[in-house]
SEDREN-291081 format. One record per residue (C-alpha): residue number from 1; residue in three letters; x, y, z. Coordinates in steps of 0.1 Angstrom, whole numbers. Each point is the difference from the previous one (the first is absolute). Layout:
<recs>
REC     k     r      c1      c2      c3
REC   NUM   ALA       X       Y       Z
...
</recs>
This chain:
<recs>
REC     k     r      c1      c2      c3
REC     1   UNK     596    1342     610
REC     2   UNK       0     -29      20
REC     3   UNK     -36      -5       2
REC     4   UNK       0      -2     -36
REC     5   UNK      25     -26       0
REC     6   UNK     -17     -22      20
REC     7   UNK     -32       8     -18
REC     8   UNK      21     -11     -33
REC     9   UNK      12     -31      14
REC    10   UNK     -36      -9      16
REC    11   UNK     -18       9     -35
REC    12   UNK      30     -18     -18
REC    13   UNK      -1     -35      15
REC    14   UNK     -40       2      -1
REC    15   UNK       2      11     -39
REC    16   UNK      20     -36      -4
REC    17   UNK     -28     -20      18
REC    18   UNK       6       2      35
REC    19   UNK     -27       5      24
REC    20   UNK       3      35      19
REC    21   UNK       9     -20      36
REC    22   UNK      31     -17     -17
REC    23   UNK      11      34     -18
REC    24   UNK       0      15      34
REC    25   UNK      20     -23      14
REC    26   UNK      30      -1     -24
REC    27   UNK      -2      35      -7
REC    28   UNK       6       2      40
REC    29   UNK      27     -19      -5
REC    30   UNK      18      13     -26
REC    31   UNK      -3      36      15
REC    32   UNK      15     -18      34
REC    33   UNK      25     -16     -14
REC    34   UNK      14      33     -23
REC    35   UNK      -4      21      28
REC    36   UNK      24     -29      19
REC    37   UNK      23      -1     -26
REC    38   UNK      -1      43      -4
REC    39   UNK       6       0      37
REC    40   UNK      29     -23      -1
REC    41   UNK      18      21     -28
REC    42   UNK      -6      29      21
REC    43   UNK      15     -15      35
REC    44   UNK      30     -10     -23
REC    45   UNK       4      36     -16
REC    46   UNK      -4      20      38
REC    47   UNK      22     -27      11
REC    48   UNK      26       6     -23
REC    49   UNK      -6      42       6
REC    50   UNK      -3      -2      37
REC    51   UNK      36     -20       7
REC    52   UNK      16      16     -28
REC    53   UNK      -5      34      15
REC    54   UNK       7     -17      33
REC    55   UNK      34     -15      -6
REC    56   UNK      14      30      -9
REC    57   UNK      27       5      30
REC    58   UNK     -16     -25      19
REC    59   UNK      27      -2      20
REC    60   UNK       2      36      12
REC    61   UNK     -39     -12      25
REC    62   UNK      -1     -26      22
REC    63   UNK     -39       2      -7
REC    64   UNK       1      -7     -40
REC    65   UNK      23     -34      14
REC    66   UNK     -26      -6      24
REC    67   UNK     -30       6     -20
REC    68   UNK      18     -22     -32
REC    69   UNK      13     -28      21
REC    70   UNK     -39      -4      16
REC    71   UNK     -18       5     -39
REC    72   UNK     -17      28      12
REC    73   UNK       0      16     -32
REC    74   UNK      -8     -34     -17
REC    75   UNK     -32      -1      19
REC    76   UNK      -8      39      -8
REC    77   UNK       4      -4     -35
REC    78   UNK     -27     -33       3
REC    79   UNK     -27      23      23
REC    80   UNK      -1      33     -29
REC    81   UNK     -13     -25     -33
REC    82   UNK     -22     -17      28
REC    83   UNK     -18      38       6
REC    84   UNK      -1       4     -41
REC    85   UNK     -16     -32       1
REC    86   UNK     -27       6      23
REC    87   UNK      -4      32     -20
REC    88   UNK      -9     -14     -34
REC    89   UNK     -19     -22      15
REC    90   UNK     -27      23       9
REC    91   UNK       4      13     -38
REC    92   UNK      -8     -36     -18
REC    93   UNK     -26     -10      24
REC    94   UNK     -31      14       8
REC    95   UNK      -4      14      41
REC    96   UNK     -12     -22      18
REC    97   UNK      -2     -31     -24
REC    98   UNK       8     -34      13
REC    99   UNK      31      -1     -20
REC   100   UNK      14      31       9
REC   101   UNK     -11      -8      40
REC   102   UNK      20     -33      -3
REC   103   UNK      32      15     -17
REC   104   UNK       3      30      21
REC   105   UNK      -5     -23      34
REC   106   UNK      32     -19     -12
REC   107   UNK      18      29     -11
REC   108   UNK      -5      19      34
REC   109   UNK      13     -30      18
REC   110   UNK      30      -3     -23
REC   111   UNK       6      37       8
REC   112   UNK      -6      -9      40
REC   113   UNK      23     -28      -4
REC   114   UNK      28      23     -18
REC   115   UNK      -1      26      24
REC   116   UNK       3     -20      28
REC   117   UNK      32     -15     -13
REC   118   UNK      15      34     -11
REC   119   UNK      -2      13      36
REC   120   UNK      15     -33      11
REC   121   UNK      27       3     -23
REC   122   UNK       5      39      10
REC   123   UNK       1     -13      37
REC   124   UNK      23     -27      -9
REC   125   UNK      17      32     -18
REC   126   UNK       5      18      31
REC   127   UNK      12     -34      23
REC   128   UNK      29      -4     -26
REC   129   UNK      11      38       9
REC   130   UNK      -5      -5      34
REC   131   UNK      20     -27       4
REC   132   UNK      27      19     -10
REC   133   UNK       4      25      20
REC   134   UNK      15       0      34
REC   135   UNK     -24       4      21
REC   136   UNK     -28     -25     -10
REC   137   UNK      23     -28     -16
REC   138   UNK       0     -19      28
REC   139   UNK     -40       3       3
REC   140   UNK     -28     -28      -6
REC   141   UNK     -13      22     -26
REC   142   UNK     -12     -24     -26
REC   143   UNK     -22     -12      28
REC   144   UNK     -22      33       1
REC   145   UNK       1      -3     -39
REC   146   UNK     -19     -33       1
REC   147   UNK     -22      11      26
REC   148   UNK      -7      35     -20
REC   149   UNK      -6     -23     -30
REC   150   UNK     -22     -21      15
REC   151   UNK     -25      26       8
REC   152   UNK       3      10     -36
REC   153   UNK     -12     -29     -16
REC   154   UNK     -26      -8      31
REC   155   UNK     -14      37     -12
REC   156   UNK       4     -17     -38
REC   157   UNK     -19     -27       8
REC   158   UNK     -27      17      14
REC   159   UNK       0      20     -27
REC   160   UNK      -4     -25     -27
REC   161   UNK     -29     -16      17
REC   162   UNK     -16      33       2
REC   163   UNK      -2       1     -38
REC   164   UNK      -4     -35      -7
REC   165   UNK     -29       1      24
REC   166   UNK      -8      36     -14
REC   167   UNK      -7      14      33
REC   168   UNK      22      26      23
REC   169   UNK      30     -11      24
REC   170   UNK     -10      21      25
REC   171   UNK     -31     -23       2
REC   172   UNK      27     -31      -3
REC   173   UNK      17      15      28
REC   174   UNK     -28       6      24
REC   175   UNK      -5     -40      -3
REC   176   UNK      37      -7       3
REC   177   UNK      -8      -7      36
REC   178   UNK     -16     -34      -5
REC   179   UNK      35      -4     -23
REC   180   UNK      26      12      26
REC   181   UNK       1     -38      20
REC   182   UNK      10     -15     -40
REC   183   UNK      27      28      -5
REC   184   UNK      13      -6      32
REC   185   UNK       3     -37      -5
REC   186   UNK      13       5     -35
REC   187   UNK      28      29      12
REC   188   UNK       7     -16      32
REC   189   UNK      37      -7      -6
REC   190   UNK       2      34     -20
REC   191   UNK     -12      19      30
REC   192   UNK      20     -18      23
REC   193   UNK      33       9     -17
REC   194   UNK      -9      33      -4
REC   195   UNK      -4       4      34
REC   196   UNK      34     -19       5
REC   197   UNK      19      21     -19
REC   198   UNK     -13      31      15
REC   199   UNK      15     -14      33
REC   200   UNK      30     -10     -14
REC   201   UNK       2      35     -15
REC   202   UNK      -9      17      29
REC   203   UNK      18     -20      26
REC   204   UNK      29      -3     -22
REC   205   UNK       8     -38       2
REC   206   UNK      13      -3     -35
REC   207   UNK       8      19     -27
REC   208   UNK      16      -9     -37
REC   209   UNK      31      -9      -1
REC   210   UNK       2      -9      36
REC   211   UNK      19     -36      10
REC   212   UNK     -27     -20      20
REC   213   UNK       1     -36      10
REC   214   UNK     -31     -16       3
REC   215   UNK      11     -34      24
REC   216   UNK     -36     -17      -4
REC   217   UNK       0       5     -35
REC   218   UNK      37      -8      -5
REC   219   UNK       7      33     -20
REC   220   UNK      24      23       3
REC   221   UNK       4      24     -23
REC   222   UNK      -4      38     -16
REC   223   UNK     -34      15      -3
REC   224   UNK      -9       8     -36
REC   225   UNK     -38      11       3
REC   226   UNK     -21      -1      23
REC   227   UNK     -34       0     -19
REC   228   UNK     -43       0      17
REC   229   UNK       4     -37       1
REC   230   UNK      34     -16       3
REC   231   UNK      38      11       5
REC   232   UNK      26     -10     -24
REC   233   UNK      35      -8      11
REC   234   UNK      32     -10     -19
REC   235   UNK      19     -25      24
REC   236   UNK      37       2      -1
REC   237   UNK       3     -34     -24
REC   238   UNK     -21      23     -23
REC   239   UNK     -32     -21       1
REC   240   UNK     -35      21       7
REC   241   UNK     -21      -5      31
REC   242   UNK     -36      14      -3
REC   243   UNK     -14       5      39
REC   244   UNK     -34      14       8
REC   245   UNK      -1      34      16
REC   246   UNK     -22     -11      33
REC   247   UNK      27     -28       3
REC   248   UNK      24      24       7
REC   249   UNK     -19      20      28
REC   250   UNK     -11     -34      17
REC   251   UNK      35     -15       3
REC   252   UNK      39       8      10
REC   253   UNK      19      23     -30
REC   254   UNK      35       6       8
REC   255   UNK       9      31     -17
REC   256   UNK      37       7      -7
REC   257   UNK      -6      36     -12
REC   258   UNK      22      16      26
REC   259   UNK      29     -14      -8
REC   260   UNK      -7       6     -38
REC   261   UNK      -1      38       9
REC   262   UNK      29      -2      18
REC   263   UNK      18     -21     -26
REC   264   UNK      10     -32      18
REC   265   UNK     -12     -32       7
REC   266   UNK       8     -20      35
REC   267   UNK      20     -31       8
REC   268   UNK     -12     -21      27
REC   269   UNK      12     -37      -1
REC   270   UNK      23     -22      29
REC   271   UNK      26     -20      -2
REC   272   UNK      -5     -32      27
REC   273   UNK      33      -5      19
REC   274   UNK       5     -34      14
REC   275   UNK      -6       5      42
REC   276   UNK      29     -26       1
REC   277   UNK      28      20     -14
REC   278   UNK      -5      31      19
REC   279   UNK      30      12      26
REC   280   UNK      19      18      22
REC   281   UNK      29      21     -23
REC   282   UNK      29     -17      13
REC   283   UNK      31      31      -3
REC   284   UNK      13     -18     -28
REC   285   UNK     -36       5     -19
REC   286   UNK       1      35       8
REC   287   UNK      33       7     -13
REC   288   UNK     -11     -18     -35
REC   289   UNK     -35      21       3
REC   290   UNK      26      35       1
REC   291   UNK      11      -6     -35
REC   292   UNK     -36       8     -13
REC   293   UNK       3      36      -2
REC   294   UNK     -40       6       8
REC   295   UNK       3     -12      29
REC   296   UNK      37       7      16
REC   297   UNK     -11      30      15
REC   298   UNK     -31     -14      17
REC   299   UNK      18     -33      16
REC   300   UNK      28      21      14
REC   301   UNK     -20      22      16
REC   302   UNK     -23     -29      12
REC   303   UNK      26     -17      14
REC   304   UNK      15      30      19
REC   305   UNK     -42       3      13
REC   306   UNK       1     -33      10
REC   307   UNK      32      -2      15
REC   308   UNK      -3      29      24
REC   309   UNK     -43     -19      10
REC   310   UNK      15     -31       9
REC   311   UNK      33      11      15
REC   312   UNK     -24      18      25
REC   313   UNK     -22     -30       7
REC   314   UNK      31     -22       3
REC   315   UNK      -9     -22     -29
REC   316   UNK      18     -26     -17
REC   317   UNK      15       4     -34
REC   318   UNK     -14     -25     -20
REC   319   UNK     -34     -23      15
REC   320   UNK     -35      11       9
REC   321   UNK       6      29      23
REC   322   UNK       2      33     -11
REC   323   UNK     -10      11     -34
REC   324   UNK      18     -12     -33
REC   325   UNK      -2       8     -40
REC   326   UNK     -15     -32     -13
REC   327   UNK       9      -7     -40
REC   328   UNK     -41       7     -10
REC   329   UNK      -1      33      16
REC   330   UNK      32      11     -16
REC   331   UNK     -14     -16     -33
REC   332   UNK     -30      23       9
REC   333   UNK      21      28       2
REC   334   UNK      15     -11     -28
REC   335   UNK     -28      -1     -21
REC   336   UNK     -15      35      12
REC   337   UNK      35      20     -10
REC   338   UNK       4     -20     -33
REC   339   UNK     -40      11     -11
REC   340   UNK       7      37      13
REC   341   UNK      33      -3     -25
REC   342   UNK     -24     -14     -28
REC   343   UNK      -1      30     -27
REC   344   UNK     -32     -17     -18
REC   345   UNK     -21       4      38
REC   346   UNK     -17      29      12
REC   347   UNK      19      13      29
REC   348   UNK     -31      24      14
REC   349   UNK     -21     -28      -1
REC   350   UNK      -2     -26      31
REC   351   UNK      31     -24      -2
REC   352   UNK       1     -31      28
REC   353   UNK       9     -31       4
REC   354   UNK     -17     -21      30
REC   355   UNK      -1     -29      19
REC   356   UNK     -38     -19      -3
REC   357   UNK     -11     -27      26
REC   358   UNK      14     -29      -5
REC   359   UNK     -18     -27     -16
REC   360   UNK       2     -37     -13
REC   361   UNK      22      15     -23
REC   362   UNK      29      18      16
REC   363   UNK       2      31       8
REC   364   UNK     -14      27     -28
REC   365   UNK      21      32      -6
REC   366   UNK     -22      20     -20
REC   367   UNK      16      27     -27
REC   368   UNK     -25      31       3
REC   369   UNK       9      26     -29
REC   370   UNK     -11      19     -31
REC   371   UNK      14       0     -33
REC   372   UNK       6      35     -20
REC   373   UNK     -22     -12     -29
REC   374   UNK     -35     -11      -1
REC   375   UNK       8     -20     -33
REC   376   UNK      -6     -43       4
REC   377   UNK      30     -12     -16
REC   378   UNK      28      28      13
REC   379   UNK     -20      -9      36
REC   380   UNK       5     -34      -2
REC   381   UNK      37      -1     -12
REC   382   UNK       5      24      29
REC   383   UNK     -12     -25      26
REC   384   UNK      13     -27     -13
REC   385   UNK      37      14      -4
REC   386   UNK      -6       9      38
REC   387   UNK     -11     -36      13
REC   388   UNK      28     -15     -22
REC   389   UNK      26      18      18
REC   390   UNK     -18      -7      36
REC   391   UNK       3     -33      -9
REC   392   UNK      35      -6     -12
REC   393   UNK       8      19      32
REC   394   UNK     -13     -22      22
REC   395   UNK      30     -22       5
REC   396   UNK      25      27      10
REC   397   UNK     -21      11      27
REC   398   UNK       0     -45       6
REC   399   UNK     -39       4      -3
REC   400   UNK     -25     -25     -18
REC   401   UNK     -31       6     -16
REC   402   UNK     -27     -24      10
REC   403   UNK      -5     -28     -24
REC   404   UNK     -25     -27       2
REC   405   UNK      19     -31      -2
REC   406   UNK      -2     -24     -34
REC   407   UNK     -27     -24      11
REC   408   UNK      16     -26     -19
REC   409   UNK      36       5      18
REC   410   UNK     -27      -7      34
REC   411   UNK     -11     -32     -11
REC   412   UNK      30     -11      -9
REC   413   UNK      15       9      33
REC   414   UNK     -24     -14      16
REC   415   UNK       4     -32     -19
</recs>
């Protein structure tokens, strides 16, 4: 039948004074053209079939989802008019003939092309799911998608040679050799973050969703995907940071993961005293200090402690024998009982407050805690309600914090 009607069409256009060569030619193309146009009609009818049947309690499989969100089916419903194609092909044309040759070498590599992409989009199918579930969430698993997917459409490509060149790609293959040094050149940064992310993987260094600061790149941040090239992570002002794989084996990662798991995030900042304003608790002091109920218990039971040490080593009262309370280690005390009373800290988590060499500075009392939330802005409310009661403190306990003086009040004095 559709010999016949390229027979008609050849006979047609030569009947109306066209030479047989030109006859050919458009009667090729108009075959081409309806079998394009009888192709598309058919991709749009199995299209309509194939997600109408599919999107019938869609929602009851996690693989229809999968498979509609990727076009899986799209591209199915594109590779079955692709195969009727090919087939009527060999019907209008005779075996062998130069036009059939050249029409079934670009149908074939359409059909290569299309069934590389439908097992791309059925692996891209099955990282959706996957990252999903429990136990692979938190896996670089679109990274061994792009690596799987780049063997694909390597094999494609040799492929489509093959039958441009009309020769067998196991004889391509055996000369892939000579080829490897430009594929290796070409993949190099593809290979590399392949093998990145395996040790990433394997060595568990990051995972999504993990909070990671990256100090030579200046991010810090939530992991989003971790892909065969680059990692993508959402930094807490909500801007995107794109970092290559190999970047994060070769330098520092801090990775705040354990204290995600455990639900808290730590709090480690000083307050500088100013050297000049720490003392001695004079009695008077230590009677004021006994109205602060967190810390009544511990400075009378100091005081009877120290009063028994330097009764025995015949010390004075007041001066620099013996041993004293001084008004920054009863602020320290102080501080310690007030963040154990803190409701909003995690009281089986590590909670101290210490004294740091002194410096230029003063002398830095560092605050070492964890909040009972992981979440930015509760965290930093937290700490901030906690240094802005340390600091209006201060004075009761006649303390200072170190302050760099106004350099304009120093010229002037000097003046």
């Amino acid at each position: 039948m559709l010999q016949w009607i390229r027979t008609f069409l050849i006979d047609f256009f030569t009947s109306v004074g066209l030479n047989y060569t030109y006859s050919k030619i458009i009667a090729l193309l108009i075959i081409a053209v309806s079998l394009f146009i009888l192709g598309a009609i058919l991709y749009y009818i199995l299209r309509f079939i194939i997600l109408r049947l599919v999107r019938i309690n869609i929602s009851k499989s996690e693989w229809k989802q999968a498979l509609v969100e990727t076009k899986f089916f799209n591209q199915v419903a594109i590779f079955l008019p692709a195969l009727f194609i090919k087939k009527m092909i060999g019907e209008c044309f005779p075996i062998g003939s130069s036009s059939e040759l050249f029409l079934t070498a670009l149908i074939n590599i359409y059909i290569v092309i299309n069934c590389t992409l439908i097992v791309i989009y059925f692996l891209n199918a099955v990282a959706i799911i996957l990252l999903q579930r429990e136990g692979t969430k938190d896996k670089p698993i679109k990274s061994y998608v792009q690596i799987v997917a780049v063997i694909f459409w390597l094999i494609s490509l040799i492929l489509i040679v093959s039958i441009i060149i009309n020769k067998s790609p196991v004889g391509l293959l055996a000369g892939l050799g000579a080829f490897s040094a430009v594929l290796l050149l070409v993949f190099q940064d593809t290979i590399t973050g392949f093998v990145s992310s395996i040790q990433l993987s394997t060595n568990d260094i990051i995972r999504n969703g993990d909070w990671i600061d990256l100090d030579n790149f200046g991010v810090s941040g939530t992991v989003e995907e971790v892909n065969l090239v680059s990692a993508k992570i959402r930094n807490f002002d909500n801007t995107i940071s794109t970092v290559p794989v190999k970047q994060l084996l070769n330098n520092s990662v801090k990775n705040w993961r354990g204290m995600q798991e455990k639900e808290m995030r730590r709090i480690k900042r000083a307050i500088n005293i100013d050297v000049t304003t720490i003392k001695q608790c004079t009695p008077e002091m230590l009677e004021k200090f006994k109205k602060i109920h967190l810390i009544k218990d511990y400075i009378e039971q100091k005081e009877k402690e120290l009063e028994a040490e330097n009764q025995s080593e015949s010390a004075l009262v007041y001066g620099p024998n013996g041993r004293h309370l001084t008004n920054v280690g009863v602020l320290r005390i102080y501080i310690q009982e007030y963040l154990k009373s803190n409701k909003r800290l995690r009281k089986d988590a590590m909670i101290m407050v210490r004294q740091l060499p002194p410096n230029e500075y003063g002398l830095p009392l560092e605050i070492y805690c964890f909040t009972a939330t992981t979440n930015w802005l509760e965290y930093e409310n937290i700490q901030s309600d906690i240094f802005d009661h340390i600091l209006s403190t201060l004075d009761y306990f006649e303390i200072r914090a170190f302050q760099r003086d106004n350099p304009k009040e120093i010229t002037e004095s000097k003046c």
